[in-house]
N, C-alpha and C positions, 0 to 999 in steps of 0.2 A: 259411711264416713264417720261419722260418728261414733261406731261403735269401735271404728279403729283406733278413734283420737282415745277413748276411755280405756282400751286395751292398751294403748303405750303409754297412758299414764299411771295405771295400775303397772307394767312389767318396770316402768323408769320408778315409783314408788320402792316396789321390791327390790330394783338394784345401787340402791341408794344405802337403804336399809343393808343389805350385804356387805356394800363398797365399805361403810362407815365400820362395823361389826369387824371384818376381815382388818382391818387396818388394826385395829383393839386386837385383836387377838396376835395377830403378828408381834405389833409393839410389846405385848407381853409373852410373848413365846409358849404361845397355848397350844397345843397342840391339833390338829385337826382330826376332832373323833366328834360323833353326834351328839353326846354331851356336852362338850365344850361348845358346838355348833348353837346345839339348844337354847344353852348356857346365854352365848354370846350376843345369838342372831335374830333366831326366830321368833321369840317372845314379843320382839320390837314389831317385824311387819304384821304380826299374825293381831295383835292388838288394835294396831292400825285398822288392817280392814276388817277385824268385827264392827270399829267405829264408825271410821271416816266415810264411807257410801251413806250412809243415815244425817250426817251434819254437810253432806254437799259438795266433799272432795273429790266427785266423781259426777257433777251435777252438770249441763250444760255450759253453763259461767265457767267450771271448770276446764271442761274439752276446749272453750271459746279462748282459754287464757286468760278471762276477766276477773277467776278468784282472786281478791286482794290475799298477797300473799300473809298480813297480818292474821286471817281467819285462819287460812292455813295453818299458822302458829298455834293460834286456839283451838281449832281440831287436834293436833297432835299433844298439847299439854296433857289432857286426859288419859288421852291412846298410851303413851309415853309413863306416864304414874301409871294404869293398868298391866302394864309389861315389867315393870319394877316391881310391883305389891306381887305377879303372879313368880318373876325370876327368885327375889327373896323368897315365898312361899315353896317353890316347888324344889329350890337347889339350895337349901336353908343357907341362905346369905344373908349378911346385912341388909334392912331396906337402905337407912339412910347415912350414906357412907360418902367417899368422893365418888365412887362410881354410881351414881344416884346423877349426882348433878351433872359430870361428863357425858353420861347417856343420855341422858333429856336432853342438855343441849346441843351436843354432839350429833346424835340421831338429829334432830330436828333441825338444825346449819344445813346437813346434807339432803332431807328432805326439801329443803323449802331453796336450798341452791338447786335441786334440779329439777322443783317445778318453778324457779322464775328464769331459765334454759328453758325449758318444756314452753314457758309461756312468751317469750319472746323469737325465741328463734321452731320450735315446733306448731302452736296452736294456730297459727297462719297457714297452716298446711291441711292439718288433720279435722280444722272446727271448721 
């Protein structure tokens, strides 16, 4: 049971991370090729879970639902600056631009909207 509750919060993490990303890309008429993918998406969850299992987003308290969603926040601030320094770096963009700030906080609404979903209406099932 457990591993099931960590497994739908790792696939709800990553489709959160998509949901947000695809919505950006649409609103800007990006095209859908793996670069722009890269570009847009993956940077964000791939940062995430080099992180987020090491500071506890993946920990019991989390399966349980009990992670206060504020730490959440604090895990992904890092995660979040990591996927920015690596998207500037790799796709030479601006680091600090408005999409700097729309992606940190953007990404991070849609993560922490569907783990406090995840935490009220899933973790009473799964933990």
């Amino acid at each position: 049971m457990r591993d099931r509750g960590a497994i739908l919060l790792c696939l709800g993490d990553l489709a959160a991370f998509v949901a947000f990303g695809a919505l950006g890309m649409a609103s800007h008429g990006d095209p859908l090729t793996a670069k722009s993918v890269a570009r847009a998406i993956v940077l964000f969850p791939a940062a995430w879970l080099l992180l987020a299992p090491f500071l506890g987003a993946y920990s019991d308290d989390a399966i349980d639902g009990r992670t206060p969603l504020t730490w959440l926040a604090l895990i992904w601030v890092p995660a979040g600056v990591i996927a920015l320094v690596a998207r500037a770096a790799i796709f030479d963009r601006a680091l600090f631009n408005a999409f700097f700030v729309v992606a940190l906080v953007g990404y991070g609404l849609f993560l922490i909207a569907w783990r406090a979903a995840y935490s009220r209406w899933l973790a009473p099932v799964t933990g």
